[in-house]
C-alpha positions as CSV (number, residue, x, y, z in Angstrom):
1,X,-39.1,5.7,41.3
2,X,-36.4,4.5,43.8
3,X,-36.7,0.9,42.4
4,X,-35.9,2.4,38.9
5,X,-33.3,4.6,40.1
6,X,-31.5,1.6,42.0
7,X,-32.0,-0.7,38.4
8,X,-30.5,2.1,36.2
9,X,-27.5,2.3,38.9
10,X,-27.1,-1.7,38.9
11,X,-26.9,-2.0,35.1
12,X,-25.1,1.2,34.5
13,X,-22.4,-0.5,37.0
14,X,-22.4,-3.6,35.3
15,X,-21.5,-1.9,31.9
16,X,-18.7,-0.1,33.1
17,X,-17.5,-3.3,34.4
18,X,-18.1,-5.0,31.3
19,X,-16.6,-1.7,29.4
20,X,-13.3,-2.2,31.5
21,X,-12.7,-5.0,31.4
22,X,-12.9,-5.6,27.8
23,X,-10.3,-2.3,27.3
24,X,-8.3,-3.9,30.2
25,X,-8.2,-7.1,27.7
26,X,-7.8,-5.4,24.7
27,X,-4.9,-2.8,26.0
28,X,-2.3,-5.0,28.5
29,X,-0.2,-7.2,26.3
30,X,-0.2,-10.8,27.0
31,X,1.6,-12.4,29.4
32,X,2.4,-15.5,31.8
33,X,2.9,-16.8,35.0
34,X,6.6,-16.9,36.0
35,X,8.2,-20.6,36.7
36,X,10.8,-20.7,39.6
37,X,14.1,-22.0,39.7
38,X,17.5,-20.1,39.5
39,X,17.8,-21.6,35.6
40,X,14.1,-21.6,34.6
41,X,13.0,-20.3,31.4
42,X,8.9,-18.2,31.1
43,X,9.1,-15.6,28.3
44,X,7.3,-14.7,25.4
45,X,10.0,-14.2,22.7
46,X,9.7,-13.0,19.0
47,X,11.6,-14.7,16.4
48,X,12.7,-13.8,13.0
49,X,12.0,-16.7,11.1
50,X,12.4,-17.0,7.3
51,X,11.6,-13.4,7.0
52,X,8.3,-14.0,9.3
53,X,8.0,-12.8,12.9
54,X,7.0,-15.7,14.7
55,X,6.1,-16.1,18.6
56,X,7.1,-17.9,21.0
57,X,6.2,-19.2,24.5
58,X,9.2,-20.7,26.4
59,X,8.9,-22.6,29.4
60,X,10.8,-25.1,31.8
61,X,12.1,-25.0,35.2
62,X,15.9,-25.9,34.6
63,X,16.5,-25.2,30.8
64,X,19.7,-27.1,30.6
65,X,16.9,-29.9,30.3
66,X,16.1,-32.2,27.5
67,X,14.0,-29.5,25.2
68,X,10.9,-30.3,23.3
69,X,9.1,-28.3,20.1
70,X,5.5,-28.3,19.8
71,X,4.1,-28.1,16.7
72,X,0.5,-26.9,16.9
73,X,-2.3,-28.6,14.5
74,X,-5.5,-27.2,13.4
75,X,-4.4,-25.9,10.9
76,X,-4.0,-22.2,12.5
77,X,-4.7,-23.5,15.9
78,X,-2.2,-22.4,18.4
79,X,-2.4,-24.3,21.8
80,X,-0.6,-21.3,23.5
81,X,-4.0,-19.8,24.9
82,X,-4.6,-22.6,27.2
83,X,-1.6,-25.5,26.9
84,X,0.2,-24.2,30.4
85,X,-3.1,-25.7,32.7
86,X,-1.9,-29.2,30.8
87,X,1.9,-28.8,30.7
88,X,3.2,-27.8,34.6
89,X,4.7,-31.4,34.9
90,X,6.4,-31.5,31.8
91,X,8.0,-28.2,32.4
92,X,10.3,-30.0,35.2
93,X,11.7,-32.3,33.2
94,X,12.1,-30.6,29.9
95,X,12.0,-27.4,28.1
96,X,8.4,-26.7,26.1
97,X,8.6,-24.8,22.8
98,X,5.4,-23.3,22.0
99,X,5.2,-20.9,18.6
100,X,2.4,-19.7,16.6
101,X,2.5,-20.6,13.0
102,X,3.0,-18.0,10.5
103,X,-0.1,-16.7,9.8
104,X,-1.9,-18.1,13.0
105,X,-2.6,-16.5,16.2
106,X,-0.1,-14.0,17.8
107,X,2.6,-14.4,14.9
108,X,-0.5,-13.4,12.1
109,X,0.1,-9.7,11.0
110,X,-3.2,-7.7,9.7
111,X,-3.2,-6.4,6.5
112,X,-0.3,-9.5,5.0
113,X,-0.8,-11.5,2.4
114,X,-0.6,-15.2,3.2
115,X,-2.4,-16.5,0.1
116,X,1.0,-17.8,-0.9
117,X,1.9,-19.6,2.4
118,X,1.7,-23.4,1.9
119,X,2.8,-26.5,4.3
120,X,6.5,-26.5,2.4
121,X,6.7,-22.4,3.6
122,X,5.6,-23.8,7.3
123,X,8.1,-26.6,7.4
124,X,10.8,-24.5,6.3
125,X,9.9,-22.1,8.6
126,X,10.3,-24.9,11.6
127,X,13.5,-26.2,10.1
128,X,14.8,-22.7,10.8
129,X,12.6,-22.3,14.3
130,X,14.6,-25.5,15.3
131,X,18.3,-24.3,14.3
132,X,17.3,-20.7,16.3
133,X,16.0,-22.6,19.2
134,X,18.6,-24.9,19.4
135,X,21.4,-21.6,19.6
136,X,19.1,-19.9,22.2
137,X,19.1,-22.4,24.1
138,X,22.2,-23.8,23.7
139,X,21.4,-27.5,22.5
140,X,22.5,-29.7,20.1
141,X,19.3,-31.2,19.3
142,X,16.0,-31.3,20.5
143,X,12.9,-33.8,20.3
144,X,10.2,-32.7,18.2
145,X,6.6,-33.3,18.7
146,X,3.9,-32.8,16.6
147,X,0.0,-32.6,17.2
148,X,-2.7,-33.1,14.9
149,X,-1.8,-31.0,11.1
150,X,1.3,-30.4,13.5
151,X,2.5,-33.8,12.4
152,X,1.9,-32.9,9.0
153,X,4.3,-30.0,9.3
154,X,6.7,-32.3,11.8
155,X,7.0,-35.6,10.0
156,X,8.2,-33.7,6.7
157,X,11.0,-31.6,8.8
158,X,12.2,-34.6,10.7
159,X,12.7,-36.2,7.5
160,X,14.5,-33.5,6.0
161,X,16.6,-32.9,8.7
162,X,16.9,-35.7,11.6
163,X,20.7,-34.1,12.5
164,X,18.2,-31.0,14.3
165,X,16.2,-34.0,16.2
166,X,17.2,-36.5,18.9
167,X,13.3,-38.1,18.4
168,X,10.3,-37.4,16.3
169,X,7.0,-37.7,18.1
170,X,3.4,-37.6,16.2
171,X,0.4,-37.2,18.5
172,X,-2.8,-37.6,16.8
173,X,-1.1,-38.7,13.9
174,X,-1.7,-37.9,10.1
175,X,-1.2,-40.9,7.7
176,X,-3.3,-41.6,4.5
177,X,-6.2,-39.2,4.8
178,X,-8.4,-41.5,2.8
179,X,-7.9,-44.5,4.5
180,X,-8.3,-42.4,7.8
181,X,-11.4,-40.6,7.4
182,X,-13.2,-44.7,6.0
183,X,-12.4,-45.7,9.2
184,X,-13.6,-42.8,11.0
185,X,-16.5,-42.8,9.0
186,X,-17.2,-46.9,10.0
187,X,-16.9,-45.5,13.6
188,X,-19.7,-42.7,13.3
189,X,-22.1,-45.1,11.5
190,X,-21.5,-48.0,14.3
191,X,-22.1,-45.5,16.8
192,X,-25.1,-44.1,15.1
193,X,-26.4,-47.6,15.1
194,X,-26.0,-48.2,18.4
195,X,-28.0,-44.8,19.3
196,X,-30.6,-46.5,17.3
197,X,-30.2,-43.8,15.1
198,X,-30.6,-44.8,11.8
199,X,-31.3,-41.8,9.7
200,X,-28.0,-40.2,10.4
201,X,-26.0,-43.6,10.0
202,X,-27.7,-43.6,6.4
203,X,-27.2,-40.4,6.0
204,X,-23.5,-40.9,6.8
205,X,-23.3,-43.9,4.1
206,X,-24.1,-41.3,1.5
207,X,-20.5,-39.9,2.2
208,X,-18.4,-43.0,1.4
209,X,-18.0,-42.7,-2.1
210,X,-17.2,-39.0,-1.8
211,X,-14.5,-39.3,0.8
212,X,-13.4,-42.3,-0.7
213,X,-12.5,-39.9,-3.8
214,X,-10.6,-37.6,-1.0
215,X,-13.4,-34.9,-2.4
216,X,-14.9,-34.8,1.5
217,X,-14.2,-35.5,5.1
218,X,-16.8,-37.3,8.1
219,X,-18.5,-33.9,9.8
220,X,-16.6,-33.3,12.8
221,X,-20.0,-32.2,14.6
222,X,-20.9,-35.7,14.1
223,X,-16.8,-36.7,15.6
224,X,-17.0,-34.6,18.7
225,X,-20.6,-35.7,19.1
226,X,-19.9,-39.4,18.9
227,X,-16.8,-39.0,21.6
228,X,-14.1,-39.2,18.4
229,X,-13.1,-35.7,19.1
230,X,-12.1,-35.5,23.3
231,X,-13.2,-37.2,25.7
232,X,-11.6,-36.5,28.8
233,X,-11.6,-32.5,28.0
234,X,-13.3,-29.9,26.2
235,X,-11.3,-28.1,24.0
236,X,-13.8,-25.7,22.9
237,X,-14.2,-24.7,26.4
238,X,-10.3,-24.6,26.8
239,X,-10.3,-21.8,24.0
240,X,-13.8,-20.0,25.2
241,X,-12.4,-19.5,28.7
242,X,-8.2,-18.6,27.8
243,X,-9.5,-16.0,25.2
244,X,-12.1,-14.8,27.4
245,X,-10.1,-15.0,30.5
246,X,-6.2,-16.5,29.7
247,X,-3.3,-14.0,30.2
248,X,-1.5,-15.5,27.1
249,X,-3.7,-14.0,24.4
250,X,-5.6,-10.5,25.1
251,X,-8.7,-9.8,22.9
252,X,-6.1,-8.3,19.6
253,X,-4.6,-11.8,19.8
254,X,-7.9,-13.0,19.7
255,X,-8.9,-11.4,16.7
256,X,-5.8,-12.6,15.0
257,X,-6.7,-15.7,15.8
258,X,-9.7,-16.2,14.2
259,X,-8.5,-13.9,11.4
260,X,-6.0,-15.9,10.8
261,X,-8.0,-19.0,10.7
262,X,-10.3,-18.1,8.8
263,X,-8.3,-17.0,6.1
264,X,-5.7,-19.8,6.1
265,X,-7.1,-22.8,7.3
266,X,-9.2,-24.2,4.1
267,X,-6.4,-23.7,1.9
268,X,-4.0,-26.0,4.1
269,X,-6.5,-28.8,4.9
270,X,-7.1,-29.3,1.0
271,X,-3.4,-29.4,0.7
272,X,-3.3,-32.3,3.5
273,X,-6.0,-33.8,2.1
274,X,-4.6,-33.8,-2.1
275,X,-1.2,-34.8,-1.4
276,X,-1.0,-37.4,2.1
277,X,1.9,-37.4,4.1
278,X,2.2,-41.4,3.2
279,X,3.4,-39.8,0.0
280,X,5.8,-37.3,1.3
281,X,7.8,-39.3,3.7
282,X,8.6,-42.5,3.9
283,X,11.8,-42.9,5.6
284,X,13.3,-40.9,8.9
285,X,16.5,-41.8,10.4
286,X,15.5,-40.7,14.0
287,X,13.2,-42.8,16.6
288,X,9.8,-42.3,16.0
289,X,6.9,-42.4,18.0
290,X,3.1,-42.4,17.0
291,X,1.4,-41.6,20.1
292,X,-2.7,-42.0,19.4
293,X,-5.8,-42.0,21.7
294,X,-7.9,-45.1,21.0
295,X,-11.3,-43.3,20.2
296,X,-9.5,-40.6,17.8
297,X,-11.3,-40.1,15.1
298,X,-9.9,-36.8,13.5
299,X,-7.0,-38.4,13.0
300,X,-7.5,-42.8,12.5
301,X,-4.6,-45.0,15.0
302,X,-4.9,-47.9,12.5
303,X,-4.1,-45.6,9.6
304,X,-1.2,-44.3,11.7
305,X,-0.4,-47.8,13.0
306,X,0.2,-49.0,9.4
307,X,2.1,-46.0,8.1
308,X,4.3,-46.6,10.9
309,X,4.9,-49.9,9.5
310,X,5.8,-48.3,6.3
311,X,8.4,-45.8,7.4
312,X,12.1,-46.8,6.9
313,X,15.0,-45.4,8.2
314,X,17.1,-45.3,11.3
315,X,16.0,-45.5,14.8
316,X,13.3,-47.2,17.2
317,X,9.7,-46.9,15.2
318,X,7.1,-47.4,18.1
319,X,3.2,-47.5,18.3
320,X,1.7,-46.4,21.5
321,X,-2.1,-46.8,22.2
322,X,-3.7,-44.7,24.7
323,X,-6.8,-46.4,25.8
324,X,-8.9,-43.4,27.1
325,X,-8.8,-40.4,25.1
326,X,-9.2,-39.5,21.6
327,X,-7.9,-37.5,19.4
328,X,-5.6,-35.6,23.1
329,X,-4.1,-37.8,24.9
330,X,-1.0,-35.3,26.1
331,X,-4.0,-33.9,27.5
332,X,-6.9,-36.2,28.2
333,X,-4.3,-38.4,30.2
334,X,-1.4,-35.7,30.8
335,X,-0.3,-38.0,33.9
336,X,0.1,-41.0,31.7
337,X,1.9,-38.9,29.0
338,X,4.3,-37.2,31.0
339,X,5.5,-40.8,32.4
340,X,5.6,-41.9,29.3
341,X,7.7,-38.7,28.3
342,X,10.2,-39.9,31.4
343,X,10.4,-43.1,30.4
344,X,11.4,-42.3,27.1
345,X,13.3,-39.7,26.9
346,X,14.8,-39.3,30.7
């Protein structure tokens, strides 16, 4: 009886615990670590944007610097959850920009209708985040980066309107989404092959014609498994552990999250995928830089090497190849992005 009674205590204990913390996570807003300096910058901040209320995560130990926007990818993937364990060494040369998309993570609102929300409705939207940034924080222009269907959004606004940016930077750059997902396709079969699996690299050959039609895409499970996803990280982990443990999100943020993903994210892809950004923008008058991982495959650097090639306009156009990562470099080799940041831009 006193082994029972000592089990019942034990577990009864545990679900407290459990049942605190969980109201602990779903009740305290989310928050931040503070960055020191007499002119640093570490705030959540809500924005009116085009009649959306947008957040924003603002960072940067001295924000008279050089100050950068970061548009998320996904689509409805905010990198606000767990970006800060990646960033502390940009944030003392520059400013970082972080804001959920409308309809994605903290700025997603239950019960509003986003049916109607297309990628023109999100570049417009970042057209007016920059102008609002830019008065905030009392710059004329700032340099705009891109990630993933963040460079959708960002290659289309820098084109509109390079008098907002000093530079345009694409990481994990979209280009033409046929010609991408061949070659990614060519790089799952090889590596099937090499496995000495041959099943799934025939299987795999079934697809061609299909995405060679833009009517499919090569299955990310086989991406990630193959090492054309991340390489020197694990962004599922990254997201597991912030929205289990991260300050930035609490467990309603959570929940909007995946709401908001779910809800939004087909609808955008298929837009990406039925009209290219090789047929949207073909000339910005700003330096650009397409800065790719050399194993990417969500997002192909040859494709994005040639429509580099093709892009007109004023400014330096440069190609940089980062020889261990995939489809993260800013993240996979953070050290060897922010000196590249330096070099660039400071």
């Amino acid at each position: 009886m006193a082994v029972k009674k000592t089990i019942k205590k034990i577990v009864t204990t545990i679900l407290a615990a459990v049942f605190l913390f969980l109201l602990v996570r779903t009740v305290v807003p989310g928050w931040m670590p503070k960055v020191k300096g007499e002119n640093a910058v570490s705030e959540f901040r809500k924005a009116e944007i085009n009649g959306a209320e947008l957040q924003l995560m603002i960072r940067g130990e001295d924000r008279s610097n050089p100050v950068v926007i970061f548009v998320h990818g996904g689509p409805c993937c905010s990198e606000i959850p767990y970006v800060r364990k990646y960033q502390k060494d940009w944030e003392k040369d520059f400013t970082i920009v972080h804001y959920d998309q409308r309809g994605s993570g903290k700025s997603y609102k239950f019960g509003e209708d986003y049916s109607q929300v297309t990628t023109a409705t999100h570049v417009e939207d970042l057209i007016a985040l920059t102008e609002y940034i830019e008065k905030y924080l009392g710059t004329d222009r700032v340099i705009l980066l891109g990630h993933s269907f963040g460079t959708y959004i960002g290659t289309q606004a820098a084109a509109l309107r390079p008098d907002l940016y000093s530079a345009y930077v694409g990481i994990g750059q979209m280009s033409d989404t046929v010609s991408s997902e061949l070659n990614t396709l060519d790089k799952c079969i090889a590596e099937a092959r090499d496995r000495g699996d041959a099943k799934t690299a025939e299987e795999l050959e079934t697809m061609r014609a299909p995405i060679s039609e833009g009517k499919q895409i090569t299955p990310r499970d086989k991406v990630y498994e193959y090492g054309f996803g991340a390489r020197q990280i694990n962004d599922d982990s990254d997201y597991a552990q912030a929205f289990i443990f991260g300050p930035e999100y609490n467990l309603i943020d959570v929940v909007r999250y995946l709401t908001g993903a779910g809800k939004c994210q087909e609808g955008l892809i298929m837009e990406a995928l039925e009209h290219p950004i090789t047929d949207i923008v073909d000339e910005i008058d700003i330096p650009v830089y397409f800065v790719m991982g050399r194993y990417d495959g969500m997002t192909s650097p040859e494709a994005a090497e040639e429509y580099l090639q093709d892009i007109k306009g004023d400014g330096e156009k440069k190609f940089i190849l980062f020889e261990n990562s995939a489809h993260y470099p800013q993240f996979e080799e953070k050290e060897a992005f922010y000196k590249w940041m330096i070099d660039t831009f400071r």
